[in-house]
C-alpha positions in Angstrom: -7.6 -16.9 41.5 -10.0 -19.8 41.3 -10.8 -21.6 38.1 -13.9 -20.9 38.2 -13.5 -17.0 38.1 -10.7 -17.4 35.8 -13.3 -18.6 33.1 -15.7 -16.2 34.4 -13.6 -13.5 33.5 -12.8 -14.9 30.2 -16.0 -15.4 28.9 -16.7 -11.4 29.9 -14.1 -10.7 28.0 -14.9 -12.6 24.9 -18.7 -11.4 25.1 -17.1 -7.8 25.5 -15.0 -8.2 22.8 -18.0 -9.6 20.5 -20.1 -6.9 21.5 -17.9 -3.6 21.1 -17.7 -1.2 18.5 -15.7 -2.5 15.7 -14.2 -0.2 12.2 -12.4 -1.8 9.4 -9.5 0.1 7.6 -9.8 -0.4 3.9 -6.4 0.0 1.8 -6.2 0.9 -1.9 -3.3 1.6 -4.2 -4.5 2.8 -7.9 -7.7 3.3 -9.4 -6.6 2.4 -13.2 -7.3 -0.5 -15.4 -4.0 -2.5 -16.2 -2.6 -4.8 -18.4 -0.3 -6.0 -16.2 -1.0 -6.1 -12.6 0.9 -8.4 -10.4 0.5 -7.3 -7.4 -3.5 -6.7 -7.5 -2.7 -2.9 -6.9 -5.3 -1.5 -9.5 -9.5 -1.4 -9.4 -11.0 0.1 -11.9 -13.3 3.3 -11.8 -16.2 1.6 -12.3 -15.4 -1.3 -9.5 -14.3 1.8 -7.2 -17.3 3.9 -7.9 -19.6 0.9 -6.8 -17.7 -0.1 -4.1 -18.0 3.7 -3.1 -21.7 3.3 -3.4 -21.7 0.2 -1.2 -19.5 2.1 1.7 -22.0 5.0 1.4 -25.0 3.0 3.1 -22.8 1.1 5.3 -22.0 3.6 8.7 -19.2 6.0 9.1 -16.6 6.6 7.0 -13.3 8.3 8.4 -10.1 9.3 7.5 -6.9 7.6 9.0 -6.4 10.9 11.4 -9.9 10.9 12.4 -9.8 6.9 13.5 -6.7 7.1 14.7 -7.8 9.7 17.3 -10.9 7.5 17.7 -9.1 4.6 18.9 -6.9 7.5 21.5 -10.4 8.2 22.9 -11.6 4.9 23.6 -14.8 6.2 21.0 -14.6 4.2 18.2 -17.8 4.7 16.0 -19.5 1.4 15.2 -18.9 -0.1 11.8 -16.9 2.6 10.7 -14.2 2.3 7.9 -11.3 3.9 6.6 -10.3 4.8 3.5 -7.0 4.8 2.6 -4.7 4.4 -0.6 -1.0 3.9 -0.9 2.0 5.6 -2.3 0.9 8.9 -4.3 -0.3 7.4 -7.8 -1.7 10.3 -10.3 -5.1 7.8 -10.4 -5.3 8.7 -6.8 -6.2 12.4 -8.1 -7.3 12.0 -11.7 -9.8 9.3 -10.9 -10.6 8.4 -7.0 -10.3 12.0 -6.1 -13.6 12.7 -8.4 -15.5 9.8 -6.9 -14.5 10.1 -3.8 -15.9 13.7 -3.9 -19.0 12.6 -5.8 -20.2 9.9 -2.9 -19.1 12.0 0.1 -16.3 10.2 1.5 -13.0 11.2 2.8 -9.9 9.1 3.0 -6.3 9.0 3.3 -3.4 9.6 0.6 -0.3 7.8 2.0 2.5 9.3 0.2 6.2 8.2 -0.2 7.7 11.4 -0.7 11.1 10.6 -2.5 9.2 9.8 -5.3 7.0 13.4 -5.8 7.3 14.8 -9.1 9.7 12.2 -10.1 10.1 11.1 -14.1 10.7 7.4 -12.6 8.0 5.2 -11.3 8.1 3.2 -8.2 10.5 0.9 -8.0 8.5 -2.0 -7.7 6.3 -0.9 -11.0 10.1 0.1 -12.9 10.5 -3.6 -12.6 7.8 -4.5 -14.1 7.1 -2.4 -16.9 11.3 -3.5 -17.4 10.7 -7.4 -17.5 7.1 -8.2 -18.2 6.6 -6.5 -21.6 6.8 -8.9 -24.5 10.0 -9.2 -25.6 13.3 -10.4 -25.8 16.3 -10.1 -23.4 19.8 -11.0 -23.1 21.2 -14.3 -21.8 22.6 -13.4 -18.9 22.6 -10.8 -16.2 24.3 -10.0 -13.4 23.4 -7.5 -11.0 25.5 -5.7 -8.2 23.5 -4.9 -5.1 25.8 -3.6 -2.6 26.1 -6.0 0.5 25.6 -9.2 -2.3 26.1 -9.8 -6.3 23.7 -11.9 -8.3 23.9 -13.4 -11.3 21.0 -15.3 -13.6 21.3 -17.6 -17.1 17.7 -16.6 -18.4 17.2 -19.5 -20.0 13.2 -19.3 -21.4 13.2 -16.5 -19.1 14.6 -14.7 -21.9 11.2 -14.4 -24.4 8.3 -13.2 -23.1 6.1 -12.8 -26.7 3.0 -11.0 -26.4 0.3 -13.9 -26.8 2.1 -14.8 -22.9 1.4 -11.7 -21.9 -2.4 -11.6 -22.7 -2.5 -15.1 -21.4 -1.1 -13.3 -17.8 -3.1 -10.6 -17.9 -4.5 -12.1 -14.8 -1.8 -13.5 -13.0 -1.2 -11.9 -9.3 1.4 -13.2 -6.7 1.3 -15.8 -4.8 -0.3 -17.8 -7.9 2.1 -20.0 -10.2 4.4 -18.2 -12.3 2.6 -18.5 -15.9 5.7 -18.7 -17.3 9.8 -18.7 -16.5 10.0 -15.1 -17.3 7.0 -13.9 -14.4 9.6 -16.3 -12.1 12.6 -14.5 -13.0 10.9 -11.2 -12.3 9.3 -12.4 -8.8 13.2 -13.2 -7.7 14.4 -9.6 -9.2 11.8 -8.1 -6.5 12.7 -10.1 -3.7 16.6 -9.3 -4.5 15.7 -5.5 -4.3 13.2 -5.5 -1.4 16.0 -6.6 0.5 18.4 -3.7 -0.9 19.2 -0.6 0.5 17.9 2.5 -1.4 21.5 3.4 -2.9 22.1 -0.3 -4.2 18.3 -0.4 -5.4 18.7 2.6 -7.5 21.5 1.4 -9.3 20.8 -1.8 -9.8 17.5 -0.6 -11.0 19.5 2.2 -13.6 21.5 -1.2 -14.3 18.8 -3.4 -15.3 17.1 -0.8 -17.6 20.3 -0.8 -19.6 20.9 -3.9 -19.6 17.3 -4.4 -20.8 17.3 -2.1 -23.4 15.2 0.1 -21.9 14.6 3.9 -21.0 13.6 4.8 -17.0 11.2 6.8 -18.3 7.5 6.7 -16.3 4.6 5.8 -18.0 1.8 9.0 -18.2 -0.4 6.4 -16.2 2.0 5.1 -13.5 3.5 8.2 -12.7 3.7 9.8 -9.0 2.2 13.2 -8.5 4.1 16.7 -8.0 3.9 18.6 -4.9 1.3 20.9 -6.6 -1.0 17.8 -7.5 -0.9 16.8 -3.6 -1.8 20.3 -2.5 -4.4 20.4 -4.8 -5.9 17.3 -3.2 -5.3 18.2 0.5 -7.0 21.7 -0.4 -10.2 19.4 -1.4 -10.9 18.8 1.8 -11.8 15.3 0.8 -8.3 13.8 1.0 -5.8 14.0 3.5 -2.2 13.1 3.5 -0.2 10.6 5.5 2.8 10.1 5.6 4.8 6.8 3.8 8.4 6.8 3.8 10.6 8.5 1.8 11.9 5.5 -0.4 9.6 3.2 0.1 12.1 0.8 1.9 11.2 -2.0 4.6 11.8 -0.1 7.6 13.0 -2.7 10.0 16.0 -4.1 8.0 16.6 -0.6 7.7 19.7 1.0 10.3 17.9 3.0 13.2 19.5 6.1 11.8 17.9 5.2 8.2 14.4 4.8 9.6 14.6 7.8 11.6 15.1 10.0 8.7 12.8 7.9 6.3 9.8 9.0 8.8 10.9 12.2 9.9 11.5 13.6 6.3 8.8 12.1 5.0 6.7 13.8 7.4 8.3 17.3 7.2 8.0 16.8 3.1 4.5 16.4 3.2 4.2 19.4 6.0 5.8 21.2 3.5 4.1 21.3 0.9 0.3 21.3 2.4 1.6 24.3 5.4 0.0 21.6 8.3 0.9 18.7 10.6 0.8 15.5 9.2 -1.4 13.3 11.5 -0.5 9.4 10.4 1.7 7.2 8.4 1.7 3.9 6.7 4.4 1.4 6.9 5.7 0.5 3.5 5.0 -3.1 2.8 3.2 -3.2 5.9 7.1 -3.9 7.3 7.6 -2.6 10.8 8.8 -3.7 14.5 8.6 -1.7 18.0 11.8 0.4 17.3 9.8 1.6 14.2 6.4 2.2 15.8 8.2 4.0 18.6 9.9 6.2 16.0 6.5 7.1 14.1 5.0 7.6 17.7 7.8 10.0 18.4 7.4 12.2 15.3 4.0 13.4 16.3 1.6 11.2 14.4 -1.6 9.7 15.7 -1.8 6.6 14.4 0.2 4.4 12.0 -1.3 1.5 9.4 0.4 -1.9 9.1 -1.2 -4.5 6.6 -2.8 -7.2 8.9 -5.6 -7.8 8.4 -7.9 -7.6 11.4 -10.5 -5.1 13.0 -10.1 -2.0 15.0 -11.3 -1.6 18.4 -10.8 0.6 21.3 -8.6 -1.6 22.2 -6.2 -1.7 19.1 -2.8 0.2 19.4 -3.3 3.4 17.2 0.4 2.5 15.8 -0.6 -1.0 14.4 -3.8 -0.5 13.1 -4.4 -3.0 11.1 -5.8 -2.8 7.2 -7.5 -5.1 4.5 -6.5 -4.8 1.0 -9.4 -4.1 -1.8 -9.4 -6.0 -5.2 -10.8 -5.3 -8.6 -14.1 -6.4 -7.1 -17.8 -5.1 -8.2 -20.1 -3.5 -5.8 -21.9 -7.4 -5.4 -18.3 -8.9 -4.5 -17.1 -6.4 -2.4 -20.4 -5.8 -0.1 -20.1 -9.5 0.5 -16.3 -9.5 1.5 -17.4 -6.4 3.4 -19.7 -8.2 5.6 -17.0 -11.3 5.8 -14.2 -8.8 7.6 -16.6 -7.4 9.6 -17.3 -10.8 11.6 -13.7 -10.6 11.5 -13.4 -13.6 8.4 -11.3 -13.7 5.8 -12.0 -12.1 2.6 -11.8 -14.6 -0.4 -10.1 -13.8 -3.5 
């Protein structure tokens, strides 16, 4: 092939990539306010309702199923989005549910299914609520996970008083650590992340003791029950996806473990809404080709990671990729809209 037709053919394809139809896959995780939000997983109802309006006026809106099959057909609408939320919160039905049904648009409910009905919240929230309230804690802890042991001397990690934490209200990973203690918890995560669901559990049940502490969910934080989700699936207005079972990171998980992490998951959720499950979302965004194949192979028809990028006809339907939403108003988030749909960046 000559040069010349070699950048012929490039430039078609960059002009045909410019010019086709584009959709955007937005991910949420709560719809609460929060005085403590680390992981900017919360918008409020009033930020959600606008941004609601904003999405109203602005093309199709989908659920994950719907683009998913989209993509399959090689018809994906132009400048449609996705709306989808993480993990099985009660917000998801006490607040977005409402406004979701107010404005008209559907989205998906990406549930990790270990956790329905549970009196414990998600792990990553139970550490939290354990180490970032205002108090004091002892001097030293060491923590069995498994595979590895850990110990910590708390040092100033071991007062948190509560003028810190209304100082932190704000704080949200990557930022600086505001003080020793919001270090000390960002190393407890990373330690479990890395754990295997048995390990996490107990050191987890280890921890609260050791803090003083009962594993007892907030009202707030709570997951829902299997009669909240089929209330919500009945709607109409929300579907469910599947999202694990224990919210682990699939890949460092044994084949074996991954298998049944999306296959139960799925037949959970079949369960208790009597239907086939059409996608899934990877917790943590965590996944590889042994785990896409595996999600292919249960029957779903499309699968959410949490690059951000746009979809196209071109995208594979089992790395579709997502952009997180923050506590933004209606004003910020049409703006960061219009930034991710010329495929920039959204600023924080």
């Amino acid at each position: 092939m000559s040069t010349a037709l070699r950048k012929a053919r490039s430039w078609a394809r960059r002009v045909r990539d410019r010019i086709a139809p584009k959709a955007l896959v937005l991910m949420y995780h709560r719809i609460a306010e929060s005085d403590s939000d680390p992981w900017g997983l919360c918008v409020s109802p009033q930020h959600f309702a606008e941004q609601l309006d904003v999405l109203s006026s602005h093309g199709p809106v989908l659920n994950l199923t719907q683009l998913a099959t989209a993509v399959q057909s090689g018809r994906v609408p132009r400048n449609a989005v996705a709306v989808t939320f993480d993990d099985g919160y009660i917000d998801n039905l006490e607040q977005a549910a409402p406004l979701l049904e107010r404005y008209g648009i559907p989205a998906t409910i990406f549930v990790a299914t270990g956790y329905i009905g549970s009196s414990r919240e998600y792990w990553w929230d139970d550490i939290e609520r354990l180490l970032l309230q205002p108090g004091t804690l002892p001097d030293r802890l060491d923590l069995d996970l498994g595979e590895f042991k850990r110990s910590w001397e708390l040092g100033e990690a071991r007062t948190l008083t509560p003028e810190q934490v209304a100082s932190s209200r704000a704080w949200r990973i990557p930022e600086p650590y505001p003080t020793p203690r919001h270090a000390f918890f960002h190393d407890i995560w990373g330690c479990l992340y890395r754990s295997p669901q048995e390990s996490r559990t107990t050191a987890l049940r280890n921890l609260a003791a050791w803090a003083g502490t009962t594993k007892q969910a907030r009202p707030g934080v709570r997951p829902m029950t299997a009669e909240e989700l089929g209330r919500l699936d009945a709607g109409g207005v929300v579907e469910l996806g599947a999202h694990s079972v224990t919210h682990p990171s699939l890949p460092i998980c044994t084949p074996e473990t991954q298998r049944l992490e999306i296959f139960q998951s799925r037949d959970r959720l079949a369960e208790i809404t009597g239907h086939r499950i059409g996608s899934f979302a990877y917790p943590h965004g965590d996944f590889d080709s042994q785990t896409a194949g595996l999600v292919r192979e249960a029957g779903f028809l499309g699968a959410c990671s949490t690059r951000r990028d746009l979809v196209t006809n071109r995208s594979d339907p089992f790395r579709l990729p997502r952009a997180g939403v923050l506590d933004w108003n209606g004003e910020i988030f049409a703006r960061h809209l219009a930034e991710l749909r010329r495929g920039k960046p959204a600023r924080h």
